[in-house]
N, C-alpha and C positions, 0 to 999 in steps of 0.2 A: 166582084168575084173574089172569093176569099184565097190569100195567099197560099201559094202551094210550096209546105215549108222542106217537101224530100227532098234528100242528097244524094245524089248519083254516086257508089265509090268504085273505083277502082281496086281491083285483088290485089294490088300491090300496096295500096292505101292500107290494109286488114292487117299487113306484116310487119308494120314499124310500130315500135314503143312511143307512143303519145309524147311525154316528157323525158326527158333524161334521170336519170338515177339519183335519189339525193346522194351525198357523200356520207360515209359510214359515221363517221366524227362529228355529224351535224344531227344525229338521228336521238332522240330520245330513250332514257336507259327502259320503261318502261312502255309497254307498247300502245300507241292512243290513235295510231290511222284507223278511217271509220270503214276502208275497205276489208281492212286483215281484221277487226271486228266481224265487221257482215261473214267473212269466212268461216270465223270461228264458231258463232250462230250455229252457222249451217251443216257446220261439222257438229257439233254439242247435240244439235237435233236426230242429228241418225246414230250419233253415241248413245242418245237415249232409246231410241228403235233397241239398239245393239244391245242395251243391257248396262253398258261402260258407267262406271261408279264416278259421282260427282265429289266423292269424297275421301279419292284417292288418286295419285297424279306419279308416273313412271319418271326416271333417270335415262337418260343418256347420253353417253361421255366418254372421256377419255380419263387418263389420272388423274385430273384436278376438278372430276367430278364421281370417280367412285369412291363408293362409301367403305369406308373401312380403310384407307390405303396411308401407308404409315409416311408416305413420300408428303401427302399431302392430304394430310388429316383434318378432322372437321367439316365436312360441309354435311351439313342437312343431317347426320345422326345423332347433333347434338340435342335438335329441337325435339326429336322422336325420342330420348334414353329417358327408360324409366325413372322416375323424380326430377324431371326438370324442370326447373322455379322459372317462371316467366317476371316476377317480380324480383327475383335476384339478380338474373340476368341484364335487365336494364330494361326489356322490353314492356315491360306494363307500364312502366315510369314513359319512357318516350314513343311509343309506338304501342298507344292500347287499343287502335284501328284494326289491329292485326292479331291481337288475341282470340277472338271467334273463327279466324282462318285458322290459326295454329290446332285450336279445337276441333273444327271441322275433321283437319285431314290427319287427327291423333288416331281417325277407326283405324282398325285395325285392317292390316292386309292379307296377302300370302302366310300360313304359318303364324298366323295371329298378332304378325311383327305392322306397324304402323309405317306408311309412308316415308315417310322420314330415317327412317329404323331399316329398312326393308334393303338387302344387298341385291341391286338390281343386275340382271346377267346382260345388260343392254349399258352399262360404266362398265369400261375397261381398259385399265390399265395400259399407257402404250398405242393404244389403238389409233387408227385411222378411220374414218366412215366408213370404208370397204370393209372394214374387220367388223363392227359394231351391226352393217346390216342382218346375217345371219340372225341377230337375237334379238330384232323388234317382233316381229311376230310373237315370238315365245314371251317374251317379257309382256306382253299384253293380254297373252292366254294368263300367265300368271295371276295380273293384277288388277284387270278391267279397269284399267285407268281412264280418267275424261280428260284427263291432260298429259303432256309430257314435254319438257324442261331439258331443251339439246344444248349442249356447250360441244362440241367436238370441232378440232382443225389443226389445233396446235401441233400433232405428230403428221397431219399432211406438211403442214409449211415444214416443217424440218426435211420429209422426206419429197420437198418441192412435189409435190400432186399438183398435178394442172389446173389450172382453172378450171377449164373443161370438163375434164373428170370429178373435179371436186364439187361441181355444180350441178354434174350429172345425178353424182350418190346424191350430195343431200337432197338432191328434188323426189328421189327416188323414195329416201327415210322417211319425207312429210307424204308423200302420194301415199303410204303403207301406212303410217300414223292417221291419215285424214281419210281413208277408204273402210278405218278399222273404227272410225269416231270418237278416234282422241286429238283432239284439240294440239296441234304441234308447235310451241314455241321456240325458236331458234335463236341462240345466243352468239354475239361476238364472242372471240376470244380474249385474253390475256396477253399484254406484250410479254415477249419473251427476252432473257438475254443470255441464251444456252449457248454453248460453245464458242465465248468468249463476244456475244452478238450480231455474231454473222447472219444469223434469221431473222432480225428483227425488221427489214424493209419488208420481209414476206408478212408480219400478222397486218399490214395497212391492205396488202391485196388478197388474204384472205377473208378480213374483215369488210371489205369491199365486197367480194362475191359470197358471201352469206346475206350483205344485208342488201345485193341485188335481186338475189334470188326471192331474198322475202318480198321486195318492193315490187319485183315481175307479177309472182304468185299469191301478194297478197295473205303474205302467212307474218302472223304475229313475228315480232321481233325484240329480242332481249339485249338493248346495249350496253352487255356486260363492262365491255373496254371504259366507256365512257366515265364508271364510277371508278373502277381499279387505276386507272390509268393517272388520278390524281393523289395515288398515296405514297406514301413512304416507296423508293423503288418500286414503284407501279404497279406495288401489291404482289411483287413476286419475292422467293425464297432466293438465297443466296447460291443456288445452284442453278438460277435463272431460268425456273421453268415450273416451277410449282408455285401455285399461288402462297400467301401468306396466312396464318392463324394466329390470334391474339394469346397470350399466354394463359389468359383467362377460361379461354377455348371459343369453339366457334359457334357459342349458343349465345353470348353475350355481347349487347348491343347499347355498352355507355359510350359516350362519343370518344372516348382513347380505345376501346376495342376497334371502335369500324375506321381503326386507321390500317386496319389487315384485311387482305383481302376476303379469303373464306365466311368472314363475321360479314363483309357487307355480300356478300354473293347470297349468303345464308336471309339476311335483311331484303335484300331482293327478291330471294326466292316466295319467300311469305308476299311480297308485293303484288308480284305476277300471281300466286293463287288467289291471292284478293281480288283483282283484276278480275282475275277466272268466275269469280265467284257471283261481282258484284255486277261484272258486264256483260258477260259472255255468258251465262245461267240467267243476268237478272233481265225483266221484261225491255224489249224491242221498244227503239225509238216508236211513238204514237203516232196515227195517221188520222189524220181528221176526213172523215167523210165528207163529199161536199155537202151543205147546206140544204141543196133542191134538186130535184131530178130533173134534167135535161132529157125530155121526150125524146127517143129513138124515131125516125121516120119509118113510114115505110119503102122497103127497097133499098136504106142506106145501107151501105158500105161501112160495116164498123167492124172492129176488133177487140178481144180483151186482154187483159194483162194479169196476171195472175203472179204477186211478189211469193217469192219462193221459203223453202226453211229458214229456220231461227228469225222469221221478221211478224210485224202484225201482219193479219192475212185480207190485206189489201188486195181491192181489184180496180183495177182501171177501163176504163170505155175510149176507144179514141174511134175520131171519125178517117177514116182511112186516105180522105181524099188532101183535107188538110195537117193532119198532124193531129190538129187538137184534143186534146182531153176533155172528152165530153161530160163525164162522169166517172166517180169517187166514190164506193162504198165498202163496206165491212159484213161481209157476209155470214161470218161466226162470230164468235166471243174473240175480244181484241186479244183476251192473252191466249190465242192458240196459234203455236208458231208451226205449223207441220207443214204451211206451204197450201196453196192454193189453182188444182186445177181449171180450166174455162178451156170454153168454147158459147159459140153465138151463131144460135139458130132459131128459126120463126116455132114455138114449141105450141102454140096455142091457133094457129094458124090466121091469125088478124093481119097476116104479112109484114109484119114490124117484127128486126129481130133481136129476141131475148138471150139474157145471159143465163147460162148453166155452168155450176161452178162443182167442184168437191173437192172435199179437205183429203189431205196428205196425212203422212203419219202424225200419230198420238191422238188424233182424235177417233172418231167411228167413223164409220165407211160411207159418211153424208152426202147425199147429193141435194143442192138447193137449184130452184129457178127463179129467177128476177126476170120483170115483165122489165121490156123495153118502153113500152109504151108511158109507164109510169114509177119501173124500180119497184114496185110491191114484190112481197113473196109471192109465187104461183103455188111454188111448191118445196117441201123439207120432208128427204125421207132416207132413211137407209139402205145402203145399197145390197148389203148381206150382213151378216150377225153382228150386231150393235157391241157385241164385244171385243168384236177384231179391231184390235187398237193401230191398225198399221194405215189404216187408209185406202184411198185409189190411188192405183199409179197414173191414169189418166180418162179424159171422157171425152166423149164425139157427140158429134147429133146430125143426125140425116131423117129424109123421109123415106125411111124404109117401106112403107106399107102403100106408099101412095094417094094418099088419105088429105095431103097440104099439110099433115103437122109433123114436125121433126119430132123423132123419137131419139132417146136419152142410152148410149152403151156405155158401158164404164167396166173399167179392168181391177182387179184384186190387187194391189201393193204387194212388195216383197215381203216375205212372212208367211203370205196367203199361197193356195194354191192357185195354177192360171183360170180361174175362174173369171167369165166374163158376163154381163146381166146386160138388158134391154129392156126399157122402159116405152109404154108406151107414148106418145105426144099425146097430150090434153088432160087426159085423168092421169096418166103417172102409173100406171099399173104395170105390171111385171108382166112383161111379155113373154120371155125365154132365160133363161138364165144356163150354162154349160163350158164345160173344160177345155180351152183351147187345145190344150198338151195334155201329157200325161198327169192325172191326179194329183200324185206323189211328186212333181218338181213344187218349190216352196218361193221360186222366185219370184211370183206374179205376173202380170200383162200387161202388157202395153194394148192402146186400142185405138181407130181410126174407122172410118165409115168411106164410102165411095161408090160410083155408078162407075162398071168396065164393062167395056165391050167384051158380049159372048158371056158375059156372068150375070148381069143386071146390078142391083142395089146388093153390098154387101159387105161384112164388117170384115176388115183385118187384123191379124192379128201379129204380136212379135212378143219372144219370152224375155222377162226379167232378166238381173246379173245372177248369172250362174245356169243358164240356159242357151245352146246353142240356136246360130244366129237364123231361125226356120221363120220365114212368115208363112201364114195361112190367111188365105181367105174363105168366108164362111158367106153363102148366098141364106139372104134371111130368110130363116124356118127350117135352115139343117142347119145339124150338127158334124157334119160331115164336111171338111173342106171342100172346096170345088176346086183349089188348086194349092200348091204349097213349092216353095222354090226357099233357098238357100240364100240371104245377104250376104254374102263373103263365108269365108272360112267355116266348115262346119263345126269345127270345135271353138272358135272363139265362145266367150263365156261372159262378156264386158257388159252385157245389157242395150237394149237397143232402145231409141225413139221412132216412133210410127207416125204417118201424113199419109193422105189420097191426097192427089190434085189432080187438075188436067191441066197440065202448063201451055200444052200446045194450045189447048181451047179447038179441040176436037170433037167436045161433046164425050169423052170417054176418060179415066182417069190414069196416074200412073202413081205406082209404089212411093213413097222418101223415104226412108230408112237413115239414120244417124246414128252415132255411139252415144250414150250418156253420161260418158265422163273419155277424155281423153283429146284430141284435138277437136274444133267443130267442123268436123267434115262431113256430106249427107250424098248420098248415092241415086239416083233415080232409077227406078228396073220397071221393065215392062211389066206386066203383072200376069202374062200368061206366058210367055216363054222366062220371066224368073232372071232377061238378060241384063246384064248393068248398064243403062243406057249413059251412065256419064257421074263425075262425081266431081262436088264444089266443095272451096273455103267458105266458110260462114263465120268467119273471126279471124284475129290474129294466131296466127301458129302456135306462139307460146300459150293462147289457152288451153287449159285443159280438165275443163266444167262441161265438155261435150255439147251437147245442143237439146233444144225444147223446141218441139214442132208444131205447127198449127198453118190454118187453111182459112185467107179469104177468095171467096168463091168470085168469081165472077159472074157480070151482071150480061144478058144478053148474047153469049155464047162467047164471049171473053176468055179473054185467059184465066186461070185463079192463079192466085198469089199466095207464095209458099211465105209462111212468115216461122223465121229464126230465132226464138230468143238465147239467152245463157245460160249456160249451167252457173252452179254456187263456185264463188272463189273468182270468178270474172267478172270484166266490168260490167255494168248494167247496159244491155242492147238487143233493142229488135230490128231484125232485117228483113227486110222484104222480098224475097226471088222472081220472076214472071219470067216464063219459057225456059230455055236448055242454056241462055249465053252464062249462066251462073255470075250476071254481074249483081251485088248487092244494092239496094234503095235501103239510106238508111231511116228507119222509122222514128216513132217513138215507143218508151222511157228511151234516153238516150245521156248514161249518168257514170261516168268515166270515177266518181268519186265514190262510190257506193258498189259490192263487189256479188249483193246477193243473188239468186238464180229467178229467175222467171217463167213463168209457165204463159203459153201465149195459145189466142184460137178466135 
């Protein structure tokens, strides 16, 4: 009998930090963790949905990051001022890696001023986080940036801001910057030695809780400290609080300039857009498909795994009973990173079950079928207009018609309207296609299939972000709901995840509903009174990638098993739920080093 590799956790297991914190001082000036990579991906991906410019990157700061400020002059407008020699500077001579980045980000911005050039209303002078929040939104309306370059704390540490609070804003800054698809890098600060250095025990616990928060969340990190910290007075000005400039200025970069701060902060800065450029834009680690297809059985218990934005769009097979990863394929072209949804239903009705997958954004609205039997294509088709570059937000399969073959529903991505389509099992033909909502919302759908008591077989439905939190159910062949209830709040606007199951294994099914970005919490409601029958953790608290839902069925009138994966910026993990105790079985991927999101079914 083959080992049975689940782990039973406990909910109090979900809420502890795995390892401890590196120490800020030991961290790299340049950021190279592969989890705050995966993040970055995944943010760069819906930067691109967003529109957000690859070749333009925002400011935000405090004095000894805004441009123009005579305290602390130089950084970053010297590389943007019209005529500036990169071969006089020093930088062609020692750093000609970084001449194609300089060029990159010369387009032009707001006002036809360049990156570099551009006086961002998100530096300011003085400021604290709490000051500087009001103007990331606007400074992004402005600029469409795909990155943005935070140095701010040194006016918290002086006016002692809490840990707490200071942890709070900036998680707040990168949630706004990473919700908006810019890329958030967070910078140490500068030791300080202001009034007379009474502050300076404070920049080791502020530099601590900036690059906690990045190591919690997984957000790129700038160890600014690390390089200033070994120059002349540690790279600051003789009023102990503004960084230093070479008299040359802060564009130049021979080794006696980058003995001041600004010139190396300015050298750095060019580093991390290269970073931006070369890793975070350039193609995803490769995923080797496997070699042969491990035949599905009939009647087995499997699952898929669907790796999520900014990654190759790998899918995984596991057998549900032991762990194992059955199978390894590539269902589109490697280089499309828009994420990959699945589920796994018998589509052809030979009782062996097949995988159904569709791409995410940046590609078309594809839906593909892989035989279980063998991994051939069944099928490759579009779900709605081959132009709509945004994708499916997700897909089900049930046998609606009663017929033995599961048929294929899939929902419109955000961009689209709530447009939902039904395909039929075997030949793949368009069965019904119609608007869950109103026309005119632009969020998209969420989608899920199920058998309820008093309704029969019937799709559900929940709107995209920026759509209150309504599900609907739709008995197949109307377009008419048969019932419709409220997940929480009717104004919430977060976006939601959608599952059927029947946890109890009553033969009938009930509601899951989760948020798609924020903690992983998932609520269960009856599906005809709309009531909240109970809600579980599905991760550690400090997630906040929301949750990916999917359903293995049970065999024999069993229970089905709600399966949890990640959202993006969290560890890699699927969990497994059975009945109402909300205790988690943990599954597999199971990959604490890797931070992408997962689509699971």
């Amino acid at each position: 009998m083959p080992q049975h590799t689940r782990t039973m956790l406990l909910v109090g297991d979900l809420e502890a930090r795995d390892v401890p914190y590196a120490a800020f001082n030991t961290l790299p000036i340049i950021p190279s963790d592969p989890a705050a990579l995966d993040n970055a991906r995944a943010i760069a991906t819906l930067g691109a949905t967003l529109g957000r410019r690859t070749d333009v990157f925002m400011d935000v700061g405090d004095s000894n990051s805004a441009e123009f400020n005579p305290n602390a002059p130089g950084y970053l407008v010297p590389l943007g001022t019209p005529g500036y020699n990169p071969v006089a500077s020093g930088l062609a001579e020692y750093y000609p890696n970084l001449l194609g980045t300089l060029a990159t980000f010369d387009a032009p911005v707001a006002g036809g001023l360049n990156s570099f050039y551009h006086r961002s209303i998100a530096a300011i002078p003085g400021a604290r986080v709490d000051g500087v929040l009001p103007f990331i939104s606007g400074e992004v309306s402005i600029t469409d940036a795909g990155i943005a370059l935070i140095m701010i704390g040194t006016n918290d540490n002086i006016a002692e801001t809490s840990q707490t609070k200071l942890s709070s804003e900036l998680l707040e800054l990168v949630q706004i910057l990473s919700s908006s698809g810019v890329v958030p890098v967070l910078s140490t600060i500068p030791d300080t030695h202001y009034q007379g250095g009474i502050h300076e025990p404070g920049v080791a616990i502020v530099n601590q809780t900036i690059a906690n928060l990045a190591q919690e969340y997984n957000i790129p990190l700038w160890n600014a400290w690390a390089s200033l910290t070994g120059l002349p007075n540690n790279g600051i000005q003789a009023d102990g609080l503004h960084v230093t400039v070479s008299p040359n200025g802060g564009g130049n970069f021979t080794p006696a300039d980058l003995q001041y701060g600004q010139n190396v902060r300015n050298l750095e800065a060019l580093e991390i857009l290269n970073w931006y450029q070369t890793q975070v834009l350039g193609a995803p680690p490769a995923v080797a498909p496997f070699s042969s297809w491990t035949p599905l059985q009939s009647g087995e218990a499997v699952y898929a795994v669907g790796r999520g934005e900014g990654q190759t769009p790998a899918v995984s097979v596991y057998d549900s009973a032991t762990g194992k990863e059955i199978d390894q394929f590539l269902p589109f072209a490697a280089n499309f990173t828009g994420g990959v949804r699945v589920t796994v239903a018998d589509v052809n009705g030979d009782g062996i079950p097949d995988i159904i997958v569709a791409a995410g954004p940046g590609g078309g609205p594809e839906v593909a079928v892989f035989s279980g039997a063998n991994g051939s294509e069944l099928a490759s088709f579009f779900a709605f207009d081959p132009n709509f570059r945004n994708g499916i937000s997700s897909v089900s399969a049930a046998d609606l018609e009663g017929d033995g073959k599961a048929d294929i529903v899939v929902g419109a991505a955000a961009g689209g309207g709530p447009v939902v389509a039904v395909f039929h099992g075997g030949d793949f033909s368009l069965a019904e296609r119609f608007y869950a909502y109103n026309p005119s919302f632009r969020g998209g759908v969420e989608v899920a299939t199920g058998m309820f008591a008093g309704i029969g077989s019937a799709i559900v439905t929940v709107p995209g972000t920026g759509g209150g939190p309504q599900v609907e159910l739709f008995t197949y062949g109307s377009m008419t709901p048969a019932t419709s209830f409220y997940a929480g709040t009717p104004t919430d606007q977060g976006g939601l995840a959608v599952a059927a199951a029947d946890l109890a294994g009553t033969g009938s099914d009930q509601v899951i509903v989760g948020a798609v970005s924020g903690q992983p919490v998932y609520h269960v409601y009856d599906p005809l009174t709309g009531s909240d029958l109970g809600n579980f953790l599905a991760g550690p608290t400090t997630n906040l990638g929301g949750v990916r839902l999917g359903v293995l069925r049970g065999a024999g009138g069993t229970p089905d098993e709600l399966l949890v994966g990640n959202g993006s910026g969290d560890d890699v993990s699927v969990l497994g739920f059975t009945g109402m105790s909300g205790t988690p079985i943990q599954l597999n991927p199971n990959d604490p080093t890797n931070a992408y999101g997962v689509y699971v079914g």
